[in-house]
C-alpha positions in Angstrom: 86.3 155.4 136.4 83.9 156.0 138.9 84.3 159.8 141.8 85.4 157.4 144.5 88.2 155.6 142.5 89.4 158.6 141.8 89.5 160.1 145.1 90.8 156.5 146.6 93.7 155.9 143.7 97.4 155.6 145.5 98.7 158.8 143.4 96.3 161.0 144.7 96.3 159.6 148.6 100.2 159.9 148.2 100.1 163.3 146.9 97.4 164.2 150.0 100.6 163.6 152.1 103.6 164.9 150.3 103.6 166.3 146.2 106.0 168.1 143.6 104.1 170.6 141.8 105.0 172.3 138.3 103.8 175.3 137.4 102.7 175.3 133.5 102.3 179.1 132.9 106.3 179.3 134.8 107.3 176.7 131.8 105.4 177.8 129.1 107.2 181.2 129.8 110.9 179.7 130.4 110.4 178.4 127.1 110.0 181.5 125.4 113.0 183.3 127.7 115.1 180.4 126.7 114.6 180.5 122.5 114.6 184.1 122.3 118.3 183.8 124.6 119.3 181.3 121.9 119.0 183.5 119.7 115.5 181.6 117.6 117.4 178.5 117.2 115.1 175.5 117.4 114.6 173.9 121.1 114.9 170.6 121.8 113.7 169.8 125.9 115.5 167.1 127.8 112.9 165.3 129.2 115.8 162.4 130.6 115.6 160.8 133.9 111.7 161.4 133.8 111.9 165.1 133.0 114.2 165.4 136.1 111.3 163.6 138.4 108.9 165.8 136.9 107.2 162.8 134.9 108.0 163.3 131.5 104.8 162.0 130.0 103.2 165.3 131.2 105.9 167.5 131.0 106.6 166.7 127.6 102.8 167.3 126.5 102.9 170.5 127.7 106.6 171.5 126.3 105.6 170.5 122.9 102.1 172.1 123.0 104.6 175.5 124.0 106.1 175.2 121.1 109.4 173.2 121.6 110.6 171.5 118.6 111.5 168.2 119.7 112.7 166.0 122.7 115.5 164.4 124.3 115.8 161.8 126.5 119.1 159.4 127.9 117.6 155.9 127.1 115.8 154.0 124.7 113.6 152.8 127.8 112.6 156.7 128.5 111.7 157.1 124.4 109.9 154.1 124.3 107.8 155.1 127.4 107.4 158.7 125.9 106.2 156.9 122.6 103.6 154.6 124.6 102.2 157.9 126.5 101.3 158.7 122.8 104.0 161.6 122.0 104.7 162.1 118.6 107.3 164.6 118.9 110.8 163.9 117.3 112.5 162.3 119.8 116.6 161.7 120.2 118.4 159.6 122.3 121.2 160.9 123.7 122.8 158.4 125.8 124.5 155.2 123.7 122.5 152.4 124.1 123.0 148.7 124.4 122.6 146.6 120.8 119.4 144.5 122.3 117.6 147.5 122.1 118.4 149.1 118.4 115.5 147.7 117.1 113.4 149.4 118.9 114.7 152.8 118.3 113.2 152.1 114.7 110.1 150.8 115.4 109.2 153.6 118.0 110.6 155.8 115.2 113.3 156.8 118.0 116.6 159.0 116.7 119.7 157.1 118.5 123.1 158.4 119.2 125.8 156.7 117.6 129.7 157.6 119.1 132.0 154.5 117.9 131.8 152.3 114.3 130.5 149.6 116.5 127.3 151.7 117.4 127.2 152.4 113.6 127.2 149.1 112.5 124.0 147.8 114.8 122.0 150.5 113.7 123.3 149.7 110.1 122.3 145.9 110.6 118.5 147.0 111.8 118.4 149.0 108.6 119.2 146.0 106.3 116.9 143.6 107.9 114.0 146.2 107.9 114.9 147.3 104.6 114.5 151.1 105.6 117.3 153.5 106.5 117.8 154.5 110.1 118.5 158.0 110.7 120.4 159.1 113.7 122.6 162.0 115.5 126.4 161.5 115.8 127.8 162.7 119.1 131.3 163.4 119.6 133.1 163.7 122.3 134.9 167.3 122.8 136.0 166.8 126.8 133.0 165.6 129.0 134.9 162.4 128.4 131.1 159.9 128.9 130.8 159.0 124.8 133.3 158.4 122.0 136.3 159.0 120.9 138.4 162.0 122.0 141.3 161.8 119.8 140.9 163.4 116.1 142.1 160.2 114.0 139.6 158.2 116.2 136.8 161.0 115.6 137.5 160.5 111.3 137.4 156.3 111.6 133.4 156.8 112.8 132.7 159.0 110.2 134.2 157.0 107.5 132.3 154.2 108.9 129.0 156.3 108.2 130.1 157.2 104.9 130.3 153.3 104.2 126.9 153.1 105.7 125.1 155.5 103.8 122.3 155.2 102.6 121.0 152.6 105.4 122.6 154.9 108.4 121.2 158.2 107.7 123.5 161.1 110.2 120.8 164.1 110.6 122.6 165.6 113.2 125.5 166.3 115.1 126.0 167.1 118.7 128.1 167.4 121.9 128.2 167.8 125.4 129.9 171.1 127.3 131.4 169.8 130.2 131.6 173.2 132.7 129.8 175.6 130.5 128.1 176.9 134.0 131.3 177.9 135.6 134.2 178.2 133.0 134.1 180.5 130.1 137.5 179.5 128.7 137.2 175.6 128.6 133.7 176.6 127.3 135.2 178.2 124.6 138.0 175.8 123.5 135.2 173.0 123.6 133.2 174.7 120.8 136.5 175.4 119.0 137.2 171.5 119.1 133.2 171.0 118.4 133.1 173.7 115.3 136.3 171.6 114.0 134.5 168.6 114.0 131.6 169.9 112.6 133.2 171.2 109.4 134.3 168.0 108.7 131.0 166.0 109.4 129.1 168.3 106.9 131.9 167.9 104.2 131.9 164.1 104.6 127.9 163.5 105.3 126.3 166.9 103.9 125.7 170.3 104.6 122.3 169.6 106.2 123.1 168.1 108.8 122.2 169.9 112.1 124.0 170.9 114.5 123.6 171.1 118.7 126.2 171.8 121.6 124.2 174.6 123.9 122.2 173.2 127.0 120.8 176.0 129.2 124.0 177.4 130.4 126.1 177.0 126.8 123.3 179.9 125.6 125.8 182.2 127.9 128.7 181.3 125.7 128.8 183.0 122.6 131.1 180.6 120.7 128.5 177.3 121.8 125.8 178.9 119.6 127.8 180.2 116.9 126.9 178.0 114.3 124.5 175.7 115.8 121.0 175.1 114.9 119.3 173.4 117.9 120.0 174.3 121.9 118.9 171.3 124.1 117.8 173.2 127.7 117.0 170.9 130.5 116.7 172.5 133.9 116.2 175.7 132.7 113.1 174.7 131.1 112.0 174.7 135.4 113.8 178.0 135.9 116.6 176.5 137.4 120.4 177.6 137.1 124.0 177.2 138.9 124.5 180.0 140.8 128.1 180.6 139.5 126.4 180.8 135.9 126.0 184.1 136.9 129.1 185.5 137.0 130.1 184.0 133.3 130.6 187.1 130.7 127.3 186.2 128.8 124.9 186.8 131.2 124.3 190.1 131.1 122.0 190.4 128.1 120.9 186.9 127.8 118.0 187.3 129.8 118.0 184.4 131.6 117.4 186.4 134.9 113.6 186.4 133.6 113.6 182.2 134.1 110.6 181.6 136.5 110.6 178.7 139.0 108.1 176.3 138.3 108.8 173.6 140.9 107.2 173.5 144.5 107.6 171.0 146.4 105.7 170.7 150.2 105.2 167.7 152.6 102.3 167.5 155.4 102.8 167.9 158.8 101.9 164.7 160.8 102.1 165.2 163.7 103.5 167.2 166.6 105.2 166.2 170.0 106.1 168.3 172.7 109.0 167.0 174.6 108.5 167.1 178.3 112.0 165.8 179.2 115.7 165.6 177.9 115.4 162.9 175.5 116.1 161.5 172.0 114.1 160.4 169.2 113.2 157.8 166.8 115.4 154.6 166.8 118.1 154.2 169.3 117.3 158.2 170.2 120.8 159.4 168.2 119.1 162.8 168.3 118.8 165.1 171.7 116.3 167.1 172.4 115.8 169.7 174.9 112.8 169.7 177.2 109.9 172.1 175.8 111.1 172.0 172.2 108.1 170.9 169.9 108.9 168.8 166.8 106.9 167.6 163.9 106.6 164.5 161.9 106.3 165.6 158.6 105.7 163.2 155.9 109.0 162.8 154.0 111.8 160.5 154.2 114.6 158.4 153.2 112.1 156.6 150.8 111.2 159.7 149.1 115.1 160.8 148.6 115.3 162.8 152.0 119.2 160.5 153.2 121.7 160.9 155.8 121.6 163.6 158.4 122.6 167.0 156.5 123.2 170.1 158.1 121.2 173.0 158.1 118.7 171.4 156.4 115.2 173.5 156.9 112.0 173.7 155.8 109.3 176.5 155.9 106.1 176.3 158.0 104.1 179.2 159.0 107.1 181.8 157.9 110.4 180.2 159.9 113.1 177.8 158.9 112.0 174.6 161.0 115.5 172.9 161.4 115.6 168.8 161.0 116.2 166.9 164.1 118.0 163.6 163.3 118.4 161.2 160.6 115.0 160.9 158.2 112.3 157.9 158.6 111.3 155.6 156.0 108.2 158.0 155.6 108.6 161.0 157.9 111.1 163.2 159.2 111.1 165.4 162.4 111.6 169.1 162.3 111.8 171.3 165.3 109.3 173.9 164.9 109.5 175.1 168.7 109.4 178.9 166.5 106.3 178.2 164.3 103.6 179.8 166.1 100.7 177.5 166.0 102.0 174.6 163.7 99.8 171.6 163.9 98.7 168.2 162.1 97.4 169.0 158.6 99.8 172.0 158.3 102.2 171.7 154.8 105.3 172.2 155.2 107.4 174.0 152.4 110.8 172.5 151.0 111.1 174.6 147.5 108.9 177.4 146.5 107.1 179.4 148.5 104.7 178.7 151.3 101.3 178.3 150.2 99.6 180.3 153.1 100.5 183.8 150.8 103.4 185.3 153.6 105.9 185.9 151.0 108.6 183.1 152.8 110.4 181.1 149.9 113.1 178.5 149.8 115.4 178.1 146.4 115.8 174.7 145.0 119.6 175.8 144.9 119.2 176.7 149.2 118.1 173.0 149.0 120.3 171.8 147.0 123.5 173.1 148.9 122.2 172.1 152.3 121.9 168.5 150.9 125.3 168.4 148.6 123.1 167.6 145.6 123.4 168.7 142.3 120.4 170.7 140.8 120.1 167.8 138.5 120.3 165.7 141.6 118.1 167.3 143.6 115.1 167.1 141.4 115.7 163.5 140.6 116.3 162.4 144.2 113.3 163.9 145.5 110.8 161.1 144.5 107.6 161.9 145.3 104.3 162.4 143.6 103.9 165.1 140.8 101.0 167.4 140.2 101.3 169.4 137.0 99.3 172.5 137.6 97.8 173.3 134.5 95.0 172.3 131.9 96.6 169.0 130.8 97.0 168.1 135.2 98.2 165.3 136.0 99.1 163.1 139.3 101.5 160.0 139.3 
């Protein structure tokens, strides 16, 4: 590919207006802070939902190149994809898929989830016709209430049905999710009661080798979600990211997860800046007042990006000061009053998460952001969708 494709291809103009960036020395370090809080069990990254809008194709290179063990992912879609990028890292699906698309679970050498004896017997039925056994992770359901069954008696009838299916269904691990292991301690714990239960029973039926996994990034505050587990499946706190009430949970002193680094900036141009002359609105139907001598900025991020509705206190940071939104977003641009941003102008980036990149020491949170906007963390990452610029030796734009 020739200098000027490179410098015309639509990532890169895109990213020229508005970009994500992920830092690669702030994840290569919250992967060592998050094994040595799990205690050296082996990691496995969630990479789902495009490594949270991160792209995952990157993001995964550079977790398994820092030493995670394997990956997981929601969809046999987002394996597949993974697969074509060329990872070879073992790679679990964690989400139960549809039947149409068992068959490729084995032939991208994919580890699916199996809850119920009818997911058993599809991945039993790809086994028989390719005449090789099909291994896989059993998830149970221990209150989050998505996958399987919750009852005990309903629990035993899937693993009899593996038993039966042995040796084309192959169970090499075992594994739940903690449904409020950020905020309650006790549910926390009666989960991995009901989990460590379970887990007894799987090894006595299917073999003592078969792993085990119930910690994501906050279960490593809850002693009794690691007692006996071999794996511990971070997600956003591979990006130093954590509910603020996580902090208030008994195992946080001495975990170390204080030392998480945030490796996501995210930063939009400033297009262009009017000053209003009179008492009027803006943009269509003019829904929004504005005073006369206020100066606002089109910066380039809008609803198509994942900027919706008209949230409150919504802010972003230019030249050291919280530029409030005025109005509802554009397709493409949003204006932000920055009346109190000494000499803002076109070209100018404006700061959503991190810190600004003009060295003055201002920094919004992704959980600031994510509280003005009623998102999730999870959310928040995901919703924002925009271009992505890795920042490291393995770069990459999308």
């Amino acid at each position: 590919m020739t200098e000027t494709a490179v410098r015309s291809s639509p990532a890169l103009l895109a990213a020229a207006r508005l970009a994500k960036t992920v830092s690669g020395d702030a994840i290569r370090h919250n992967v060592t802070v998050l094994r040595s809080a799990a205690g050296g069990r082996r990691i496995m990254a969630v990479v789902k939902g495009d490594a949270y809008g991160l792209g995952a194709p990157a993001v995964g290179e550079l977790l398994v190149a820092s030493g995670v063990d394997a990956l997981a992912v929601d969809t046999v879609a987002e394996g597949v994809a993974l697969r074509e990028h060329g990872s070879t890292a073992p790679l679990l699906v964690m989400d139960v898929d549809v039947d149409e698309n068992a068959e490729a679970c084995a032939r991208y050498r994919l580890t699916p989830a199996v809850a119920t004896v009818e997911q058993v017997a599809r991945h039993e039925a790809v086994a028989q016709r390719r005449g090789a056994p099909v291994r896989v992770w059993l998830r149970a359901n221990v209150g989050f209430n998505r996958f399987g069954p919750r009852e005990e008696r309903d629990f035993d009838a899937v693993l009899d049905r593996l038993r039966q299916a042995r040796p084309a269904v192959l169970v090499t691990g075992f594994f739940a999710h903690l449904s409020s292991s950020a905020h309650d301690a006790a549910e926390t714990v009666e989960q991995a009661a009901t989990f460590a239960s379970r887990l007894e029973r799987v090894r006595a039926v299917l073999g003592a080798g078969v792993a085990a996994s119930l910690a994501a990034t906050h279960g490593v505050l809850h002693p009794a979600a690691l007692h006996g587990t071999d794996w511990v499946r971070p997600g956003i706190g591979l990006y130093g990211l954590l509910v603020p009430a996580g902090r208030s949970l008994p195992g946080w002193d001495g975990s170390g997860l204080h030392r998480l680094r945030p490796a996501v900036t995210v930063r939009a141009r400033v297009l262009d800046v009017v000053t209003l002359t009179r008492a009027e609105g803006l943009g269509y139907d003019r829904v929004a007042a504005v005073a006369p001598g206020r100066r606002v900025a089109s910066v380039a991020i809008g609803f198509s990006r994942g900027l919706a509705g008209a949230p409150a206190g919504f802010t972003g940071l230019l030249h050291g000061r919280g530029c409030p939104m005025v109005g509802r977003p554009g397709m493409d641009c949003t204006q932000f009053d920055v009346t109190d941003a000494p000499g803002a102008r076109p070209g100018d980036w404006m700061t959503f998460i991190g810190s600004e990149p003009d060295g003055r020491g201002a920094a919004r949170t992704a959980q600031q952001v994510a509280a003005e906007l009623n998102l999730s963390l999870y959310e928040l990452l995901a919703t924002l969708r925009m271009p992505v610029r890795l920042d490291d030796s393995v770069a990459d734009i999308r």
